[in-house]
C-alpha positions as CSV (number, residue, x, y, z in Angstrom):
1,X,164.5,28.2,136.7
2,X,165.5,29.9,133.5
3,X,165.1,27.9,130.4
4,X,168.1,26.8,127.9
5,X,167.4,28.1,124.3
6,X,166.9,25.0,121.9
7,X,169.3,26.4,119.1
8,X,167.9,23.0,116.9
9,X,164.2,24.0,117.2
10,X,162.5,25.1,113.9
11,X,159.7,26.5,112.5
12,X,157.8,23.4,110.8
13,X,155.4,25.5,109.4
14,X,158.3,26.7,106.5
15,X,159.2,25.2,103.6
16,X,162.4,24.0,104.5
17,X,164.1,23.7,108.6
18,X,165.7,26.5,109.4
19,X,166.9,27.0,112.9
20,X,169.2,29.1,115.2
21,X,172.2,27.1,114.6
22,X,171.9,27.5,110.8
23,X,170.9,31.3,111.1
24,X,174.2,31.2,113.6
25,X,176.4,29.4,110.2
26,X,175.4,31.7,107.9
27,X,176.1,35.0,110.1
28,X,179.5,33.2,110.3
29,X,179.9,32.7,106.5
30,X,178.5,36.2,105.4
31,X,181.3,37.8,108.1
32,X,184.1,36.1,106.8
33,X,183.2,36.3,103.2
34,X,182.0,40.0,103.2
35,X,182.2,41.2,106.3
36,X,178.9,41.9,107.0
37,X,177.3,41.4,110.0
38,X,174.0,40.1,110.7
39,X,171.6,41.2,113.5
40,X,169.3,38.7,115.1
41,X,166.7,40.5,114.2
42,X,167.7,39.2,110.2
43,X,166.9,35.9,110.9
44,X,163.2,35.5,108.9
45,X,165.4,38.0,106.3
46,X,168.0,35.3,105.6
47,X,165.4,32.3,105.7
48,X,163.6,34.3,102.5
49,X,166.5,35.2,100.4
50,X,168.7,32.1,100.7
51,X,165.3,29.7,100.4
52,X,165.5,31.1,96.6
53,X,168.6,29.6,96.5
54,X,167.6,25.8,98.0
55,X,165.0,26.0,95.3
56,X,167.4,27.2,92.8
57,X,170.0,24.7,93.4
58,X,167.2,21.9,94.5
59,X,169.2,21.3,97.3
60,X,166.5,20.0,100.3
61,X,167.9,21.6,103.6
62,X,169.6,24.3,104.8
63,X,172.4,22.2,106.6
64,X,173.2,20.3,103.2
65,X,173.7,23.6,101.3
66,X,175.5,25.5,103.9
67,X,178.1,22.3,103.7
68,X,178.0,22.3,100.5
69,X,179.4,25.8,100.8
70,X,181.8,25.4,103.3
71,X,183.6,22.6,102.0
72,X,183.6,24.2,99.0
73,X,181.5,21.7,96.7
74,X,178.9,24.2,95.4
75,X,181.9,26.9,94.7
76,X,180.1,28.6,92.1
77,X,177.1,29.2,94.3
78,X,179.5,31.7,96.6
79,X,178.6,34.5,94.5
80,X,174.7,34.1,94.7
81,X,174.7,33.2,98.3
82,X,176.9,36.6,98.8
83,X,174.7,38.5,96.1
84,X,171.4,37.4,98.4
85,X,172.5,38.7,101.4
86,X,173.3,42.3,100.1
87,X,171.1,45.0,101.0
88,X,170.7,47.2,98.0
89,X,168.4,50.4,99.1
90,X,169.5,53.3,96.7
91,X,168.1,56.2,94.7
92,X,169.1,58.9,92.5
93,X,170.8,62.0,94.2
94,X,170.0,60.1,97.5
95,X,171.6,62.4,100.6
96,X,170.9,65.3,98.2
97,X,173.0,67.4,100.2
98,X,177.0,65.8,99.1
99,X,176.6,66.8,95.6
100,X,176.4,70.6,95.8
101,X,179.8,69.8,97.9
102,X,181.1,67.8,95.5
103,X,180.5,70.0,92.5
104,X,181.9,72.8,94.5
105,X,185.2,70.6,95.7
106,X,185.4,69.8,91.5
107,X,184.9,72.8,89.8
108,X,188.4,74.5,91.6
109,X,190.3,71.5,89.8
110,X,192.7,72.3,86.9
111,X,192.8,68.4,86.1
112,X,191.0,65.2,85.3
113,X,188.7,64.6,88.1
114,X,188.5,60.9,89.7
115,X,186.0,59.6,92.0
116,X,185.6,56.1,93.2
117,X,181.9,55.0,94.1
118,X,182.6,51.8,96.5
119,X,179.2,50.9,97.0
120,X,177.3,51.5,93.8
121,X,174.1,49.3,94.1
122,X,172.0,49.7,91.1
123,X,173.9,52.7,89.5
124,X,171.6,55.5,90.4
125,X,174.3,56.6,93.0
126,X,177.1,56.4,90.4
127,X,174.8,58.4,87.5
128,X,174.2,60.9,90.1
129,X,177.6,61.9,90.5
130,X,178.2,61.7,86.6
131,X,175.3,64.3,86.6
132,X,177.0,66.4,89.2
133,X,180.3,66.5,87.0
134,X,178.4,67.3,83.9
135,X,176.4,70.2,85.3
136,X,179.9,71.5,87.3
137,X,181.8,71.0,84.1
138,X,178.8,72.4,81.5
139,X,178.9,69.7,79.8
140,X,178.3,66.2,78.9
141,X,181.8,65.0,78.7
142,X,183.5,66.7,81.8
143,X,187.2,65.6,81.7
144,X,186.1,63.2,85.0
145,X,186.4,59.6,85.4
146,X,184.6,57.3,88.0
147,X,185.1,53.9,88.9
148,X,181.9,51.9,90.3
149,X,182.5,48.6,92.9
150,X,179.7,47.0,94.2
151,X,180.6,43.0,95.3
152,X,177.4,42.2,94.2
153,X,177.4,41.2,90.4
154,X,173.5,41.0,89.7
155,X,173.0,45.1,90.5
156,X,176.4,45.6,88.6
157,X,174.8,44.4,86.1
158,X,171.7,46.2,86.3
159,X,173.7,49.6,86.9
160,X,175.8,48.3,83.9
161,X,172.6,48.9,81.5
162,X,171.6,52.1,82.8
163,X,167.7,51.3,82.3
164,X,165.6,51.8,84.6
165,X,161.4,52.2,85.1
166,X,160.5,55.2,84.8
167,X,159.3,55.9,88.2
168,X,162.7,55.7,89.3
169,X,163.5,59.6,88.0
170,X,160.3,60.6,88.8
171,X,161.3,63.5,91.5
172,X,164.2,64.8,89.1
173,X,163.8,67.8,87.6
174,X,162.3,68.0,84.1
175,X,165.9,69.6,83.0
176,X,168.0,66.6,84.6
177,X,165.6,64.1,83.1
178,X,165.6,65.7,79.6
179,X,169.5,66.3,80.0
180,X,170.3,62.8,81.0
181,X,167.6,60.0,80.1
182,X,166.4,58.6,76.4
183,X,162.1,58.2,77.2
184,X,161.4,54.6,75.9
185,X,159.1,54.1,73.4
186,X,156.8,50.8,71.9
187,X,157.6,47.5,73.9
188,X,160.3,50.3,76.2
189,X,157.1,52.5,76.8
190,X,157.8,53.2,80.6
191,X,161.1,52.7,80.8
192,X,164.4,55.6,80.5
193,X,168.4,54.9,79.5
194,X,170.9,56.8,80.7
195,X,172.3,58.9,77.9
196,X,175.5,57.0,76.7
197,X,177.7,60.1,77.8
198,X,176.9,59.1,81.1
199,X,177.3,55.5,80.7
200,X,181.2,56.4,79.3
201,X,182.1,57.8,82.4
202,X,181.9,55.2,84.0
203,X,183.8,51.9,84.9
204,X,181.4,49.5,86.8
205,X,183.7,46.6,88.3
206,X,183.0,43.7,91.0
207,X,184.9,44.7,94.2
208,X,184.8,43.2,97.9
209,X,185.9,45.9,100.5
210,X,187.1,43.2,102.7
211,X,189.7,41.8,100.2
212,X,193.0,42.2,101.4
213,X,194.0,43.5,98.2
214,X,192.1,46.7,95.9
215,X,192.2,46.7,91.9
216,X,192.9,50.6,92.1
217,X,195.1,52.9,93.3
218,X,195.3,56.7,94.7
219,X,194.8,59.6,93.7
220,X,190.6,59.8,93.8
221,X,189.3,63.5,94.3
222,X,186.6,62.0,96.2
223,X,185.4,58.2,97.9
224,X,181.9,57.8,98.1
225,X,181.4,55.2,100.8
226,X,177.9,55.8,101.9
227,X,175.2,53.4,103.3
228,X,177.7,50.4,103.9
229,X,179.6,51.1,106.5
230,X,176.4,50.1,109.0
231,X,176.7,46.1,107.8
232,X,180.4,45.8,109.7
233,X,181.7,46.5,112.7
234,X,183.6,48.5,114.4
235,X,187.2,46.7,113.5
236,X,186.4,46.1,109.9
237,X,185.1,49.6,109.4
238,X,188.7,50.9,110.7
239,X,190.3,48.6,108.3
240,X,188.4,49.8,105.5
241,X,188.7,53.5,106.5
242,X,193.0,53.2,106.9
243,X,192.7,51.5,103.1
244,X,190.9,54.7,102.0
245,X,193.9,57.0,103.3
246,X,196.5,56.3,100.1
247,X,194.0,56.4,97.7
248,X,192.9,60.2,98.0
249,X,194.5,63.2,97.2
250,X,195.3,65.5,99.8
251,X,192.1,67.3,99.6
252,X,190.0,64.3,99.0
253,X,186.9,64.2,100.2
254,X,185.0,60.7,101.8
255,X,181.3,61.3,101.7
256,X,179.4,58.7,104.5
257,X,175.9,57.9,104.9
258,X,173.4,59.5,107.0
259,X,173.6,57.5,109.8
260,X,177.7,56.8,109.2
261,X,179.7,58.5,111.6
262,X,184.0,57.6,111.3
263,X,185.4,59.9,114.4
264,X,184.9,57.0,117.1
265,X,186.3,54.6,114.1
266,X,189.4,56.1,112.8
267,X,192.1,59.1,113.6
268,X,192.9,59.5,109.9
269,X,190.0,61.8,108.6
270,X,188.4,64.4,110.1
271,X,185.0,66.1,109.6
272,X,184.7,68.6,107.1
273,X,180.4,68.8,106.9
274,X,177.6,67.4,107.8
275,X,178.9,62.8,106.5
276,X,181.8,64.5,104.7
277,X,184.8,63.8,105.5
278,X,188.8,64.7,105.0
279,X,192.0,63.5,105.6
280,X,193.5,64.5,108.9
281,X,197.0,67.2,108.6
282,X,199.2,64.2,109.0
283,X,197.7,62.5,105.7
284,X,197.2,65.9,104.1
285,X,201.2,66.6,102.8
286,X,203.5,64.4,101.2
287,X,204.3,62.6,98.1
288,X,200.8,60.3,97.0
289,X,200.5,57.6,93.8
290,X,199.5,57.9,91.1
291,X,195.7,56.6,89.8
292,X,196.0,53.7,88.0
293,X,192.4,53.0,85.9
294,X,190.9,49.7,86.2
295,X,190.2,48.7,82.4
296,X,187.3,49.5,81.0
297,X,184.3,47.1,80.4
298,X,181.3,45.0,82.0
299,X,181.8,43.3,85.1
């Protein structure tokens, strides 16, 4: 006789019940918030991170703040819960291999160069390409502008400061780090800055991918969508990937992630190199709009 799964049962041993039937809300909430979907392997994952937030808010049980949520009584605590379910694994000049390609694809342009960063995490990803641009360009104000989304405002923040421990740059080069990063010193001892040059170069603003509607517009050089793709699925990645088709210039170029791979997704880009894309012919000619910057400014 096969046994029926107790989606009730919990582990009593935790600090606060937390069973399949919550795990099962929350997946819900996450998807239709963000899009992200969780595996069922993410299950002790989610108990950690949003526990925080019970003990944060005081709230008792998982069920009380997940209603609290859904009817929209703890609105303001959207944001956090959205903010603790991101994955944010990043590094400087991580997938080391895009930004020879990118500084190649930039240095033939005649113009000011925009990219758009969708994903930026904690800024290294963001600083990398401003380092790209300043090295293609020889010099530290290249006539470049990116724009940096993440919809998680706590690394926003972070990437916003542009300080980081030093052990973050410790397998750049001496040049780069020299180039690019103020060495704290007395209670900063251990601790770099991006040089401000960097820093100006850069809008950092709070975007979901899943809104329906973007606070930008076409023409970027280059999207750099890499390492989120993996958290949807199959639908919303297409939707995402169609959005992406108005924004780039003809020759744009959409860099992916490692383990990202768009041909079984979407019919509107084509692979150009190894997670680089470009737009297929039939996107490739015709009239596109014109960027419009987002202001810039914290997030």
């Amino acid at each position: 006789m096969t046994k029926s799964i107790d989606k009730t049962r919990s582990d009593t041993s935790k600090e606060f019940s937390f069973n399949s039937r919550d795990f099962d809300r929350v997946r819900d909430l996450i998807y239709k918030r963000a899009g992200i979907s969780l595996a069922d392997s993410k299950q002790e994952m989610v108990y950690s991170r949003l526990a925080r937030r019970l003990r944060a808010t005081g709230i008792s049980s998982f069920s009380e703040y997940l209603d609290g949520l859904e009817s929209h009584q703890i609105e303001s605590e959207w944001e956090a819960f959205t903010n603790a379910l991101t994955t944010n694994l990043t590094s400087f000049f991580r997938e080391e291999h895009h930004f020879p390609i990118l500084a190649e694809h930039i240095a033939k342009k005649h113009e000011t160069v925009n990219i758009w960063c969708s994903a930026s995490s904690t800024g290294e990803e963001p600083y990398s390409i401003a380092m790209t641009l300043c090295e293609a360009f020889g010099t530290l104000r290249p006539p470049a502008h990116i724009i940096a989304t993440d919809i998680d405002t706590n690394v926003l923040e972070t990437a916003s400061r542009g300080v980081y421990n030093l052990d973050r740059i410790e397998k750049l080069s001496a040049e780069r780090t020299r180039k690019f990063f103020l060495k704290g010193k007395g209670a900063q001892d251990g601790l770099v800055r991006v040089r401000p040059e960097l820093r100006d170069l850069i809008t950092f603003k709070q975007l979901n991918l899943l809104e329906d509607n973007w606070p930008l517009n076409g023409e970027f050089d280059a999207i750099f969508c890499r390492n989120v793709m993996i958290y949807f699925d199959k639908p919303t990645q297409g939707k995402i990937l169609k959005k992406f088709v108005p924004l780039m210039k003809p020759d744009g170029l959409l860099f992916a992630g490692h383990s990202e791979n768009f041909l079984y997704v979407s019919d509107d880009f084509k692979l150009r190199g190894k997670t680089v894309y470009e737009l297929a012919k039939s996107h490739s000619s015709g009239t596109r709009p014109t960027l419009r910057h987002l202001q810039k400014g914290n997030p």
